[in-house]
Each structure stands twice: as structure tokens, then as C-alpha cells.
DSSP file (Angstrom, degrees, kcal/mol; ACC not computed):
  #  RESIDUE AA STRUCTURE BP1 BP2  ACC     N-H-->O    O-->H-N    N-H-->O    O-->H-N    TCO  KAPPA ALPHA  PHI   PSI    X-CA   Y-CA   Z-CA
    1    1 A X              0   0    0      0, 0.0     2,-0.7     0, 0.0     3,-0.0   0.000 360.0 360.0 360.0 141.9 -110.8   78.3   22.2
    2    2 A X        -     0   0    0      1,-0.1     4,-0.1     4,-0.0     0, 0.0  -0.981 360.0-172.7-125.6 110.7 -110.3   80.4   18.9
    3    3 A X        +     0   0    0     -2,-0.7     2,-0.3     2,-0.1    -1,-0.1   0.274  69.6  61.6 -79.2   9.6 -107.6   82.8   19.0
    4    4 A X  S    S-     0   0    0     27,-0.1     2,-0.2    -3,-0.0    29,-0.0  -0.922  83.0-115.8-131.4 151.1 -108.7   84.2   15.7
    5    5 A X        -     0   0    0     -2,-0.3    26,-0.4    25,-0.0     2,-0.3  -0.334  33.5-142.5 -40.5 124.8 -111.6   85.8   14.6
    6    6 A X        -     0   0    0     -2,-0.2     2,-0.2    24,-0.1    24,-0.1  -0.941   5.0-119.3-147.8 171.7 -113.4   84.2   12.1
    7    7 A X  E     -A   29   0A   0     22,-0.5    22,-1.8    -2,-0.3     2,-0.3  -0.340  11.0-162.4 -79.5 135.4 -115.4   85.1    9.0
    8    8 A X  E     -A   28   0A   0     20,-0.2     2,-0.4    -2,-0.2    20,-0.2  -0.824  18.0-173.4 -89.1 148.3 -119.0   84.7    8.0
    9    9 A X  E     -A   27   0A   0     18,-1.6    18,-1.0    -2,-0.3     2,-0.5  -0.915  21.1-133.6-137.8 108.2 -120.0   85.0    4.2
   10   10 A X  E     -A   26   0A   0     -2,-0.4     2,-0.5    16,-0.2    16,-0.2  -0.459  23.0-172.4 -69.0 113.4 -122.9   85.1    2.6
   11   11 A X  E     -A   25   0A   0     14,-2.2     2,-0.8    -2,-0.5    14,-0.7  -0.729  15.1-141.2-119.9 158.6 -123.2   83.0   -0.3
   12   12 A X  E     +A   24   0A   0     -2,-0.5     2,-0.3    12,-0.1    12,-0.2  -0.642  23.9 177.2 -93.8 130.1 -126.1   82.9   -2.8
   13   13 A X  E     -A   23   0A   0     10,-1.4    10,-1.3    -2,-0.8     2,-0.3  -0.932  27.6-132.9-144.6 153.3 -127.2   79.5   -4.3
   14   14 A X        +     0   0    0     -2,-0.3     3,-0.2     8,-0.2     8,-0.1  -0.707  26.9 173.3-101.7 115.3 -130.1   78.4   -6.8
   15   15 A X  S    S+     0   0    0     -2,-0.3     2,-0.4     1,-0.3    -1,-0.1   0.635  79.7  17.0 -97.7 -23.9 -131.8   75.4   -5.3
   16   16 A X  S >  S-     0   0    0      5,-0.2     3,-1.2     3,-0.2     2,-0.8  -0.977  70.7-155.4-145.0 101.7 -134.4   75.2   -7.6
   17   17 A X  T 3  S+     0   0    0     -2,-0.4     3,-0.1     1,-0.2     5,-0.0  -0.841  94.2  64.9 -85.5 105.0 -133.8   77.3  -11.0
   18   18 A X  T 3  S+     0   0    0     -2,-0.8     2,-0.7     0, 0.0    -1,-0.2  -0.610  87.0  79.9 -17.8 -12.7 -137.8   77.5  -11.5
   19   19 A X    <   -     0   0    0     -3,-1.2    -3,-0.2     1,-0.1    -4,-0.2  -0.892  69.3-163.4-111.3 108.8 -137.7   79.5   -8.5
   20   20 A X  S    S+     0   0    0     -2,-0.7    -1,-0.1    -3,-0.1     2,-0.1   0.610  72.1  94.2 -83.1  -5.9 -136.6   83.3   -9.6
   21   21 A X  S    S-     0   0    0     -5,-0.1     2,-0.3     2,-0.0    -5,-0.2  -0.661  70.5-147.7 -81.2 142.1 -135.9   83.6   -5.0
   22   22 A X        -     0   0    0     -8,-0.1     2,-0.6    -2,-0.1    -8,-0.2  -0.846   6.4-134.1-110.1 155.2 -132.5   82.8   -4.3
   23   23 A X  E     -A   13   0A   0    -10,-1.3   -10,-1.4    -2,-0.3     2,-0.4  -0.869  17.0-143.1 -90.7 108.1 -132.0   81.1   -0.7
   24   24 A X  E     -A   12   0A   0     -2,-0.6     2,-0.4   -12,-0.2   -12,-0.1  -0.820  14.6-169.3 -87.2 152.9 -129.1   82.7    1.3
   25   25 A X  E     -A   11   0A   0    -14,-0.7   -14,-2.2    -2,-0.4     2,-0.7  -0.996  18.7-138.2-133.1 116.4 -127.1   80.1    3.3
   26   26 A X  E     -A   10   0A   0     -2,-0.4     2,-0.3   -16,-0.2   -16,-0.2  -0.789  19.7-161.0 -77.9 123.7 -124.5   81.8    5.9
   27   27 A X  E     -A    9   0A   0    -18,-1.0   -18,-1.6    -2,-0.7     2,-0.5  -0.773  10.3-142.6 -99.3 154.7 -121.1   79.5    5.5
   28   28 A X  E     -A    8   0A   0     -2,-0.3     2,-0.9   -20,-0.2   -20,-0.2  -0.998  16.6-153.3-127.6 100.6 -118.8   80.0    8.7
   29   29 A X  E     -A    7   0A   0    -22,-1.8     2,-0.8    -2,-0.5   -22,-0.5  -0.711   6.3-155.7 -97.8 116.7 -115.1   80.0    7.5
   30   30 A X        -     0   0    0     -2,-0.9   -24,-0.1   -24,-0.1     3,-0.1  -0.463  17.8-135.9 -65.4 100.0 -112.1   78.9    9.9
   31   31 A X        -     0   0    0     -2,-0.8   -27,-0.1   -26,-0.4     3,-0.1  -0.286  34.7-106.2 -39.5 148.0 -108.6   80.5    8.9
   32   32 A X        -     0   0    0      1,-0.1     2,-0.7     0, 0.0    -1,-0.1  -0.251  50.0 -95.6 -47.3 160.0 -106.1   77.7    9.2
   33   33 A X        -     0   0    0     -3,-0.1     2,-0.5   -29,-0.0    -1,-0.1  -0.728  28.8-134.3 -81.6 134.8 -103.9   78.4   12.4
   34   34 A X        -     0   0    0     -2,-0.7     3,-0.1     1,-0.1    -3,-0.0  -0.886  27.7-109.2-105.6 123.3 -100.8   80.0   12.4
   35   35 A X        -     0   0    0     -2,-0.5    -1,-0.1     1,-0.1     0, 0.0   0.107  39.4-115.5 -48.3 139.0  -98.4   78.6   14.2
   36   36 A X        -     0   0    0      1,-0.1     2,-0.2    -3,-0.0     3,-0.1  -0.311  33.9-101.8 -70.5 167.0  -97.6   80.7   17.2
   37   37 A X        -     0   0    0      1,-0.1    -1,-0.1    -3,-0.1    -2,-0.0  -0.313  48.2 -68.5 -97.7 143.0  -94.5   82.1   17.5
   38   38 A X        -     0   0    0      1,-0.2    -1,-0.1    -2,-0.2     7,-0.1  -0.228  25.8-151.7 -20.2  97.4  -91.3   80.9   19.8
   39   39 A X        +     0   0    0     -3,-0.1    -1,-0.2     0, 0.0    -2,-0.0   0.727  66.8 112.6 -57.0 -27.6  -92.0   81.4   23.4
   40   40 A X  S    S-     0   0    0      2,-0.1     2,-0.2     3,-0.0     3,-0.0   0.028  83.6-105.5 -40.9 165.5  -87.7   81.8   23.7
   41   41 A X     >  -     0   0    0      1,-0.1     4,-0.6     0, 0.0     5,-0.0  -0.274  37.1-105.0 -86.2 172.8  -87.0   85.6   24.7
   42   42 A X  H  > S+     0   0    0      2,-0.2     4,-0.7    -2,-0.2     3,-0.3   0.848 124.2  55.7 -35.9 -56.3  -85.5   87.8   21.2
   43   43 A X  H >> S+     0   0    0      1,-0.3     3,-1.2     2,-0.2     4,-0.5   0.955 110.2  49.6 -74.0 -38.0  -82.3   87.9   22.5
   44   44 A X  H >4 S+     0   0    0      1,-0.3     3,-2.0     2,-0.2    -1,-0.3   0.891 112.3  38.0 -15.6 -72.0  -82.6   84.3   22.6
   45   45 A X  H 3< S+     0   0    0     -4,-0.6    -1,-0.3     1,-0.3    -2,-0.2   0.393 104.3  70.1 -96.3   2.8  -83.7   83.3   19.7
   46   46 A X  H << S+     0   0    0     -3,-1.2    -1,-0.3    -4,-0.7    -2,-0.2   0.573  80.0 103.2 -84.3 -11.6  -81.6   85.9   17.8
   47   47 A X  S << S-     0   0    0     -3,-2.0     2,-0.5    -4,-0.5     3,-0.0  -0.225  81.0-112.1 -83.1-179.9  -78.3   83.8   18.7
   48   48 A X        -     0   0    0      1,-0.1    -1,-0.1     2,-0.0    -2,-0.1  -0.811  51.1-100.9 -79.4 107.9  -76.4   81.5   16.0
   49   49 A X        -     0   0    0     -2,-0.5    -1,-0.1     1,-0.2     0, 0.0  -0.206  29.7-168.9 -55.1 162.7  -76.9   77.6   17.2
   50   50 A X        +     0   0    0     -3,-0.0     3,-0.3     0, 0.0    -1,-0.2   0.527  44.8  96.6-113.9 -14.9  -75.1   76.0   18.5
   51   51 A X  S    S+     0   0    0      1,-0.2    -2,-0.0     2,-0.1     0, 0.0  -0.419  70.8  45.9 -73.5 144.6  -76.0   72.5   18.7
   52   52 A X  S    S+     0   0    0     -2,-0.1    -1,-0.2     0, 0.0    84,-0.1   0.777  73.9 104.0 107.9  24.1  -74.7   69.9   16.4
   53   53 A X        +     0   0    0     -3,-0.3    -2,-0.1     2,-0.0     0, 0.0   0.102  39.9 144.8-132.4  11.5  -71.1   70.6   16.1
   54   54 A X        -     0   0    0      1,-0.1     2,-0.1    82,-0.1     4,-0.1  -0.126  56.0 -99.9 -67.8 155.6  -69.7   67.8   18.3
   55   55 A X        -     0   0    0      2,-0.1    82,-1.4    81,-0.1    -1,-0.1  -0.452  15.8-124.7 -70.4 143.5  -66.3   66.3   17.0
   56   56 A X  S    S+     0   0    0     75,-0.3    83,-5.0    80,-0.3     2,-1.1   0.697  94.3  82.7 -72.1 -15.1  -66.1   63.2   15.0
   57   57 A X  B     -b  139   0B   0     81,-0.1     2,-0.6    80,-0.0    83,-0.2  -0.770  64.8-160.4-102.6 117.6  -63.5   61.9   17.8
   58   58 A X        -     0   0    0     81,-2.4     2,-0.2    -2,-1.1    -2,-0.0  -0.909  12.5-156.0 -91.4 130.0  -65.2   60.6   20.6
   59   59 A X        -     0   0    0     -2,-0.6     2,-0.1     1,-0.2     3,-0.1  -0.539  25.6-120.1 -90.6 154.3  -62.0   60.8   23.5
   60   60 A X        -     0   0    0      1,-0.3    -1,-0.2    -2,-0.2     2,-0.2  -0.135  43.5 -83.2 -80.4-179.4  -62.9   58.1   26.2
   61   61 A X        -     0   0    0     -2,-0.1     2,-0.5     2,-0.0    -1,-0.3  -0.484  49.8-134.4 -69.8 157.2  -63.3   60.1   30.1
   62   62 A X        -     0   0    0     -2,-0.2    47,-0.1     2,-0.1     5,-0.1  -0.988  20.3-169.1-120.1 118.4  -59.9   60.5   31.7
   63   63 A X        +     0   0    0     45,-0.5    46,-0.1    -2,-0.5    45,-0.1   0.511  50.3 106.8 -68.3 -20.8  -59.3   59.6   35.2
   64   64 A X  S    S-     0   0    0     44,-0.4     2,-0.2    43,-0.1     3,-0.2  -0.118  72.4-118.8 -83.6 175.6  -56.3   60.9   35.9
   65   65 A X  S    S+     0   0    0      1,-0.2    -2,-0.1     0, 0.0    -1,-0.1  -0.876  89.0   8.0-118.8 144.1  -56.1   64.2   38.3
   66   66 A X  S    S-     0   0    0     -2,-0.2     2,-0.8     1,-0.2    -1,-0.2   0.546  84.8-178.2  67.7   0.4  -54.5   67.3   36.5
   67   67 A X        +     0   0    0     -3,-0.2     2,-0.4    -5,-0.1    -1,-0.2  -0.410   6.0 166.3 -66.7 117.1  -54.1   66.3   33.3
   68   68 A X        -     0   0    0     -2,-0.8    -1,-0.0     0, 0.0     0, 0.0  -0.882  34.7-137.1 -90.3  85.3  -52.7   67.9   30.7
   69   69 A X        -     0   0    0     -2,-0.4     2,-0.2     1,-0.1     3,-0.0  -0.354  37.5-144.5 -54.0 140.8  -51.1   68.2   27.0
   70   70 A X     >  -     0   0    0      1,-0.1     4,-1.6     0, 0.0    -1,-0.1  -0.460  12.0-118.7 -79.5 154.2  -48.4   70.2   27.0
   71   71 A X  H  > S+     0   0    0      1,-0.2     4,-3.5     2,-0.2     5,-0.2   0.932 102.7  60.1 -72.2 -34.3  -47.5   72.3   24.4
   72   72 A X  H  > S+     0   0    0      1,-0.2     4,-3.4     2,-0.2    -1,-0.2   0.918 102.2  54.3 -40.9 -43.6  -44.4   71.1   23.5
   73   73 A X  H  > S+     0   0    0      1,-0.2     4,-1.5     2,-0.2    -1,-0.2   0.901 109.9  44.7 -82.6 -13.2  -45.8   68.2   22.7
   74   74 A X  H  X S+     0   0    0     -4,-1.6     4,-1.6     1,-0.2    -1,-0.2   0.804 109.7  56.5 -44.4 -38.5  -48.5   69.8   20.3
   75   75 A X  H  X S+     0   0    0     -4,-3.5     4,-1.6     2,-0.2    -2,-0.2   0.814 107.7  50.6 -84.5 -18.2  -45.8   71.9   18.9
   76   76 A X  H >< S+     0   0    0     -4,-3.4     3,-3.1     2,-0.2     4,-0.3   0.980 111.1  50.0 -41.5 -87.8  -43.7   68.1   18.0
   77   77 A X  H 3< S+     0   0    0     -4,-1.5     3,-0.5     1,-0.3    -2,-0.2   0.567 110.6  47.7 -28.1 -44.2  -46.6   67.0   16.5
   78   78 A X  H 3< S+     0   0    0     -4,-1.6    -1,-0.3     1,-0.1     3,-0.2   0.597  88.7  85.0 -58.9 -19.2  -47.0   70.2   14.3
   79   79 A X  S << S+     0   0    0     -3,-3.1     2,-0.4    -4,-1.6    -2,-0.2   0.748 100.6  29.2 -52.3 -15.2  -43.8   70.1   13.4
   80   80 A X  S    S+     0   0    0     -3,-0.5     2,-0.3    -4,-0.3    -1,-0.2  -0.900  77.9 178.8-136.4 111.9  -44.7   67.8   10.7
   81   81 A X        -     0   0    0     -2,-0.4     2,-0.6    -3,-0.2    42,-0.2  -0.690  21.1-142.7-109.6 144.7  -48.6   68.8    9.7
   82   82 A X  B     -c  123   0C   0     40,-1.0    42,-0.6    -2,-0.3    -2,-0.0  -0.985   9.9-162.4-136.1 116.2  -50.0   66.3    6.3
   83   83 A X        -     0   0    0     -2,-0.6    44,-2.5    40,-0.2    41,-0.4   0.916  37.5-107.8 -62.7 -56.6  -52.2   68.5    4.1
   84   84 A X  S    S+     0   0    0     42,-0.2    41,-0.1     1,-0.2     6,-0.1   0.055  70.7 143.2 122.7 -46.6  -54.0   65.8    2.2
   85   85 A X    >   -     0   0    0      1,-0.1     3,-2.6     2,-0.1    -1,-0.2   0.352  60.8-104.9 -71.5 156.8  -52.2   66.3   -0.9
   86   86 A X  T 3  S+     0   0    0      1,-0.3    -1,-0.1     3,-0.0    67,-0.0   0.664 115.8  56.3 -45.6 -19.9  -50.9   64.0   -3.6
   87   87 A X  T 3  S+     0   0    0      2,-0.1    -1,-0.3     0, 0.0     2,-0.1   0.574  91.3  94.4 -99.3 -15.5  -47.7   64.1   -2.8
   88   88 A X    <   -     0   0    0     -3,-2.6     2,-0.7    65,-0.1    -6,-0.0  -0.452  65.3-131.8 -61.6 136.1  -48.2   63.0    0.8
   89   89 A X     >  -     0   0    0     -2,-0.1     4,-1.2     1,-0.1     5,-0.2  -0.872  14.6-174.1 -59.6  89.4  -47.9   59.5    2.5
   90   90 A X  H  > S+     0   0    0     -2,-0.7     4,-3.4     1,-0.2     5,-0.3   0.977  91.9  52.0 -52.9 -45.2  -50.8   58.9    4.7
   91   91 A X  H  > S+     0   0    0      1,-0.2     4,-1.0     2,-0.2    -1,-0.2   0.808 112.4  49.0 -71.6 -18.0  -49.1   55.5    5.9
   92   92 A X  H  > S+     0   0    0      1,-0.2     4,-2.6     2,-0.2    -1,-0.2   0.673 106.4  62.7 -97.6  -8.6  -45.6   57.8    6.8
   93   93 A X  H  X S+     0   0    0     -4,-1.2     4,-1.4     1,-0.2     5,-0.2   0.912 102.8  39.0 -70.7 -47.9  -47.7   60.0    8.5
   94   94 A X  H  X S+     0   0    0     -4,-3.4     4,-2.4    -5,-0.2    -2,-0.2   0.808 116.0  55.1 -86.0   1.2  -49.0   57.9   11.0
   95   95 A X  H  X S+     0   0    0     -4,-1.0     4,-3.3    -5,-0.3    -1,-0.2   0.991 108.6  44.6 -45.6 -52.4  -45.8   56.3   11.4
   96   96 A X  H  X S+     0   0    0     -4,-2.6     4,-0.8     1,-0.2    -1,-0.2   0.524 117.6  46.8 -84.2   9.2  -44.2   59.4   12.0
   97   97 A X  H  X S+     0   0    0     -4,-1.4     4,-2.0     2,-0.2     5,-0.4   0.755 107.8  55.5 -90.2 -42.0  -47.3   60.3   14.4
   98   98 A X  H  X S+     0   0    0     -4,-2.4     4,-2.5    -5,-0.2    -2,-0.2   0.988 106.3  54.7 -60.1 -56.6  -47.0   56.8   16.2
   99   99 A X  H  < S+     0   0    0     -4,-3.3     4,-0.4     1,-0.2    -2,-0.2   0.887 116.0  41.7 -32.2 -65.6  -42.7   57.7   17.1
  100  100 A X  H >< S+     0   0    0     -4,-0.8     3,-1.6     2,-0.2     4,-0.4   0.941 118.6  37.2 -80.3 -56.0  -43.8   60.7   18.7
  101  101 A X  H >< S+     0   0    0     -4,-2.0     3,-4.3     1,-0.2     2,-0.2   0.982 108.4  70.8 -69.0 -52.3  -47.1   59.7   20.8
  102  102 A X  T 3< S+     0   0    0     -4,-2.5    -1,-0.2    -5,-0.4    -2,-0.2   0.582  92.4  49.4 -19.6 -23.4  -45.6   56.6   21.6
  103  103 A X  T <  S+     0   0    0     -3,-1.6     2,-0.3    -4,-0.4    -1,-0.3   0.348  89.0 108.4-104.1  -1.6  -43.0   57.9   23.9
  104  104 A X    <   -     0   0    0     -3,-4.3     2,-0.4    -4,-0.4    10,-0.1  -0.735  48.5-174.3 -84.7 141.1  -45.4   59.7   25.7
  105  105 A X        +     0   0    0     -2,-0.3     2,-0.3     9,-0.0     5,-0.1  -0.947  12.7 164.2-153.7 127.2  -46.4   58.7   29.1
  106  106 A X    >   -     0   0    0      3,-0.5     3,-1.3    -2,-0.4     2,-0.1  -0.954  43.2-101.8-138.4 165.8  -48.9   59.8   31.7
  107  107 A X  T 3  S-     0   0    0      1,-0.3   -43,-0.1    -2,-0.3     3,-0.1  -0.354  99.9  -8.5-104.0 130.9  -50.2   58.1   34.8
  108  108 A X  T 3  S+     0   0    0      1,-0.1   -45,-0.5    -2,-0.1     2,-0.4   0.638 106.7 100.1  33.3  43.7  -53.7   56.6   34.2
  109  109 A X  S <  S-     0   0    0     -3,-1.3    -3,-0.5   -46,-0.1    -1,-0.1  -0.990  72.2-121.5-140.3 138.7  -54.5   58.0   30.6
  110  110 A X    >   -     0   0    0     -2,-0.4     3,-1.3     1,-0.1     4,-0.4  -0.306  11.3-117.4 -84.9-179.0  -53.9   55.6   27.8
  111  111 A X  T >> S+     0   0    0      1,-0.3     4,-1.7     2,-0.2     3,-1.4   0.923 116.1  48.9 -91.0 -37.7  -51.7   55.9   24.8
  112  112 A X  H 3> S+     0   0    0      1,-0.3     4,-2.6     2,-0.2    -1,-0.3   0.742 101.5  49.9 -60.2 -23.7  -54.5   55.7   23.0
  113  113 A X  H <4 S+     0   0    0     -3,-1.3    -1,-0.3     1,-0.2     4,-0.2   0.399 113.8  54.9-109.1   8.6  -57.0   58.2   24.4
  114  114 A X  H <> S+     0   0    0     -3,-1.4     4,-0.7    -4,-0.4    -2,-0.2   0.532 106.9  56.2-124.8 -24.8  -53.5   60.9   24.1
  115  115 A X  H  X S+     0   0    0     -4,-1.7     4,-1.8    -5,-0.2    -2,-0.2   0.990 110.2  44.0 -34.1 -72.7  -53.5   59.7   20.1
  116  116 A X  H  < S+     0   0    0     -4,-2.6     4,-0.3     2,-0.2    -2,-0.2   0.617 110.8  46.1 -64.2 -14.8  -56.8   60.8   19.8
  117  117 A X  H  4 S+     0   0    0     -4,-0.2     3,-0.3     2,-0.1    -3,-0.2   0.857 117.6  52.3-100.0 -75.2  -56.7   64.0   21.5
  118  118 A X  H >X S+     0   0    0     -4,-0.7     3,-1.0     1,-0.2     4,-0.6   0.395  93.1  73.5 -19.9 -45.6  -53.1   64.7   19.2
  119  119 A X  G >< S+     0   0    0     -4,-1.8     3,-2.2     1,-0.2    -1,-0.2   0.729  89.3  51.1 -65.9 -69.8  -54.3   64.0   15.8
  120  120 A X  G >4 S+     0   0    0      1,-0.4     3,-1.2    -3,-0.3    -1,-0.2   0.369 104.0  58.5 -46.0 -64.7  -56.1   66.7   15.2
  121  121 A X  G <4 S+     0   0    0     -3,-1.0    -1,-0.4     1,-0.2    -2,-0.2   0.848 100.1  60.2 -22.1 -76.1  -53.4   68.6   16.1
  122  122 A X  G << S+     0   0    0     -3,-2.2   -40,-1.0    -4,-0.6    -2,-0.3   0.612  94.7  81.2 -52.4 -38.9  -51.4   66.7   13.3
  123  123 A X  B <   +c   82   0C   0     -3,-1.2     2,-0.2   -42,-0.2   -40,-0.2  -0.065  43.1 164.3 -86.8-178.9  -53.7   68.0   10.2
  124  124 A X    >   +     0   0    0    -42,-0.6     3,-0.5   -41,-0.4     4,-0.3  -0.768  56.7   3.8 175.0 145.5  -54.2   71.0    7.9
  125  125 A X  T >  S+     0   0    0      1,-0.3     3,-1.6    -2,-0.2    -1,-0.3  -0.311 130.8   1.7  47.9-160.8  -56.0   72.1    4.5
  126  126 A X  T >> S+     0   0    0      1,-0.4     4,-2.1     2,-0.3     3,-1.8   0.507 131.9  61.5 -64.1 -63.1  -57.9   68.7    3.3
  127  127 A X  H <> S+     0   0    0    -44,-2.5     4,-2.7    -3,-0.5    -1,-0.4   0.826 102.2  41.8   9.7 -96.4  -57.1   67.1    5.8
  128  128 A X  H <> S+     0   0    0     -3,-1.6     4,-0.9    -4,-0.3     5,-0.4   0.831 115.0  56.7 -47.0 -37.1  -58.6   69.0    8.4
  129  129 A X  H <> S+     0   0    0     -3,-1.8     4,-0.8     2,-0.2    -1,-0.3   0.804 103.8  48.9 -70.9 -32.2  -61.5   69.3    6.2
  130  130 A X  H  X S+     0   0    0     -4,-2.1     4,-0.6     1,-0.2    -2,-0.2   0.996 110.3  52.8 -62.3 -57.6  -61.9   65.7    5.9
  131  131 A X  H >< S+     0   0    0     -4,-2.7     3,-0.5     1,-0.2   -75,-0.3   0.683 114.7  47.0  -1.1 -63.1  -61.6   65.7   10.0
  132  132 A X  H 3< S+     0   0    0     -4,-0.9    -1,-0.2     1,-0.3    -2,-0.2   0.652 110.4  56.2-130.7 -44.3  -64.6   68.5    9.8
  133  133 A X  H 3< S+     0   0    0     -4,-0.8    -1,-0.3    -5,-0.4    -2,-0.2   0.905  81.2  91.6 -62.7 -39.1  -66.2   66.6    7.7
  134  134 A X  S << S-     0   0    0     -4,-0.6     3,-0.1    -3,-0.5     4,-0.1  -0.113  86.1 -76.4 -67.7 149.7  -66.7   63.0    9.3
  135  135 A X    >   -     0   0    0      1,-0.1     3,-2.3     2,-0.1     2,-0.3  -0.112  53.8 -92.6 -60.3 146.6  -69.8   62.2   11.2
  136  136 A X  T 3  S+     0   0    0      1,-0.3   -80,-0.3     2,-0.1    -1,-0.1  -0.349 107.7   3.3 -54.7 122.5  -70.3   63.4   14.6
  137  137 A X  T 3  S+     0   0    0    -82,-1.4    -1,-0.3    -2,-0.3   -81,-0.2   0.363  87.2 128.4  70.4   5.5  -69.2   61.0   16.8
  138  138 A X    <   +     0   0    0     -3,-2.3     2,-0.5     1,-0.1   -81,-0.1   0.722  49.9  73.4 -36.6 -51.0  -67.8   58.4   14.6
  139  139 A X  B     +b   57   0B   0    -83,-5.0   -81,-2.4    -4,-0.2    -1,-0.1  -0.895  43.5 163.8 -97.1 118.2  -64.3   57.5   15.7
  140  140 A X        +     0   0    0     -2,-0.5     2,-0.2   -83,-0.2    -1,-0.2   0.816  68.0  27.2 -78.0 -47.8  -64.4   55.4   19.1
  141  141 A X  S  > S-     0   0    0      1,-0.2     4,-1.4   -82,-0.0   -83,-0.1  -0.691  76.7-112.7-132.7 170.4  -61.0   54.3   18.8
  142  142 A X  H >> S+     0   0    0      1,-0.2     3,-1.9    -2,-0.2     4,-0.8   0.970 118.7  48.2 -67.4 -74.4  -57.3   54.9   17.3
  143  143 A X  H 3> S+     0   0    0      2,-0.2     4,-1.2     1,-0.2    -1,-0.2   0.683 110.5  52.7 -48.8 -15.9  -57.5   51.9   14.8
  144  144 A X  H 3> S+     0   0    0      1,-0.2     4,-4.7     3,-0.2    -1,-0.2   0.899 113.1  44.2 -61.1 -36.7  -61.2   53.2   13.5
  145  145 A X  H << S+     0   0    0     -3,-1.9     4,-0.4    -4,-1.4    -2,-0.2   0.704 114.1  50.8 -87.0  -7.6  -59.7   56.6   12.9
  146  146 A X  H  X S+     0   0    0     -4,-0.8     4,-2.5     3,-0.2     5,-0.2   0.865 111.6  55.8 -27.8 -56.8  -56.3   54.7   11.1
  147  147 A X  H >X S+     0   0    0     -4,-1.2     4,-2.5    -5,-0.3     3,-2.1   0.980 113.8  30.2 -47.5 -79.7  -58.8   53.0    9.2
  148  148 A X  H 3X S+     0   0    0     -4,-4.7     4,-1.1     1,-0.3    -1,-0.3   0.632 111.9  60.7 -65.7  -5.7  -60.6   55.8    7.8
  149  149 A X  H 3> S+     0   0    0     -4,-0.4     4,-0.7     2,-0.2    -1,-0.3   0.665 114.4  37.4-112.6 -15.6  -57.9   58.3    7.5
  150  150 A X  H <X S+     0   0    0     -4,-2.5     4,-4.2    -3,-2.1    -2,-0.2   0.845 114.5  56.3 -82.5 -44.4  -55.9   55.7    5.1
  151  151 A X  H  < S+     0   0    0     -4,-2.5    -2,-0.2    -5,-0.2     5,-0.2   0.750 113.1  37.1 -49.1 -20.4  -58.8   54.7    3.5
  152  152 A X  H  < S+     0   0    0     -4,-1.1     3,-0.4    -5,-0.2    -1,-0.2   0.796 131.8  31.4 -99.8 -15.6  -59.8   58.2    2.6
  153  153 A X  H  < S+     0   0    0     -4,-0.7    -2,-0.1     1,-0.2    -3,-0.1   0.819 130.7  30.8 -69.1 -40.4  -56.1   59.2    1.8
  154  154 A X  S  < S-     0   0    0     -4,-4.2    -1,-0.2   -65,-0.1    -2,-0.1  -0.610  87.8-165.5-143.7  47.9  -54.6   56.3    0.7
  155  155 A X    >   -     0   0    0     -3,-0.4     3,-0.8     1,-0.1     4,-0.4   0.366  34.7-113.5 -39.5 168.0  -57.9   54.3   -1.2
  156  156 A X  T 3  S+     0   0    0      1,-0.2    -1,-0.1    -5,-0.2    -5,-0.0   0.646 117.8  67.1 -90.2  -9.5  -57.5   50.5   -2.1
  157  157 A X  T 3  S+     0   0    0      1,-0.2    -1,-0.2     2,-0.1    -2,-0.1   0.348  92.3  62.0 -95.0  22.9  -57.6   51.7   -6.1
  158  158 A X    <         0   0    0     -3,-0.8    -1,-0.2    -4,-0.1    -2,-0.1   0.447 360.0 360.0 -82.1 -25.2  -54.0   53.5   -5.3
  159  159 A X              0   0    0     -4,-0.4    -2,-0.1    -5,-0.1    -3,-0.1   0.616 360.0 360.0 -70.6 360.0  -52.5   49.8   -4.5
């Protein structure tokens, strides 16, 4: 089925230059297709995506019923926020990030999977960009995100 038109052209060719008649030959050209357009409604296809933004910290599922962070304990945990900057400890950072989640306890969530949803929490300026930065879905666990977050802080050519 041809959803376009297409052109016929006459072109004039010499088969024989002893012969002062020219031969016309009709050529049939086919435009390429152009791809059709979105089927999506306007408004649709007018929005921003959205896809592709997932967080680099994969949190396990949580079982427990009702669970919550509280704010307090976000606002502990902001109380001492690590920019990224020279002047910072990456390794006294998660210390002082291990005191604090460590004492936390809730019924069927692990200390771990209440690490990972806190850190976040914990960063600011490069940091956070570094956070932002990391591939989607990269850190499974607390010791992968240790890992990376002294290795990019705290490199093995600073030792």
C-alpha cells in the first residue's frame, strides 16, 4: 500500500547517437518513507520523561508492617552532612554514620537496608553529585556503597 503519491518523469536518452529520434523512457520514482509520526496523544507526547532516573541504591523489599523513618532520625544524620571537600574525612564520616544507624532498631528491617535508605540523607554539594551520578542501580549492599564512596573520596593514591 503506498501512502504517498509518487512521481513519474520523463527522461530523454540517446540510444543510438546516429539516430537524430530520441526514445522517451518513463522512470517511476518512489520518495523514501517518512517515518510516521507517534501514535501517543499531544498531550502525551508533550510531557518531560520520565524514565531512566532510578537511584543508584537498590534498598532490598521491607517486610515489616508500618514502617517508617522518622524524622528525628534524618535530622541526626543531617546534623553532620560531608560535602566532598578536601578538607573532609570520608573514613570519619562513615564512622560517624555507623554510631548513629547502629543504634537504630526496628522489627524485621535490617540494619543494613535502614543504612541504605539514611545515606543519602547524610550527603550534600559533591557528594550528592557523586550519589547522582553513579549508575542506576549499582549499590546492592552497604559494603558496595562503603566501597565506592571511599574509593571515590578517599582514592588509594591519597595513602
Amino acid at each position: 500500500m503506498r501512502t504517498r503519491s509518487f512521481l513519474e518523469y520523463t527522461i530523454s536518452r540517446r540510444h543510438n547517437r546516429r539516430r537524430s529520434r530520441q526514445q522517451q523512457e518513463a522512470v517511476t520514482l518512489i520518495p523514501d518513507p517518512i517515518p510516521m509520526a507517534d501514535d501517543r496523544p499531544m498531550a502525551e507526547q508533550l510531557q518531560a520523561p520520565t524514565g531512566g532516573f532510578e537511584s543508584a541504591i537498590v534498598v532490598p523489599p521491607i517486610n515489616a508492617q508500618n514502617f517508617e523513618l522518622k524524622s528525628s532520625l534524618i535530622n541526626l544524620v543531617q546534623n553532620r552532612i560531608f560535602r566532598g571537600g578536601n578538607d573532609e574525612e570520608p573514613h570519619a564520616h562513615i564512622r560517624h554514620f555507623e554510631s548513629i544507624t547502629n543504634n537504630q532498631r526496628y522489627p524485621d528491617v535490617p540494619n543494613t537496608t535502614i543504612k541504605l535508605l539514611l545515606f543519602p540523607f547524610s550527603l550534600d554539594g559533591v557528594a550528592k553529585t557523586w550519589l547522582d551520578k553513579e549508575p542506576p542501580n549499582s549499590i546492592l549492599t552497604w559494603d558496595d556503597l562503603v566501597s565506592k564512596f571511599i574509593n571515590f573520596f578517599f582514592p588509594p593514591s591519597k595513602c
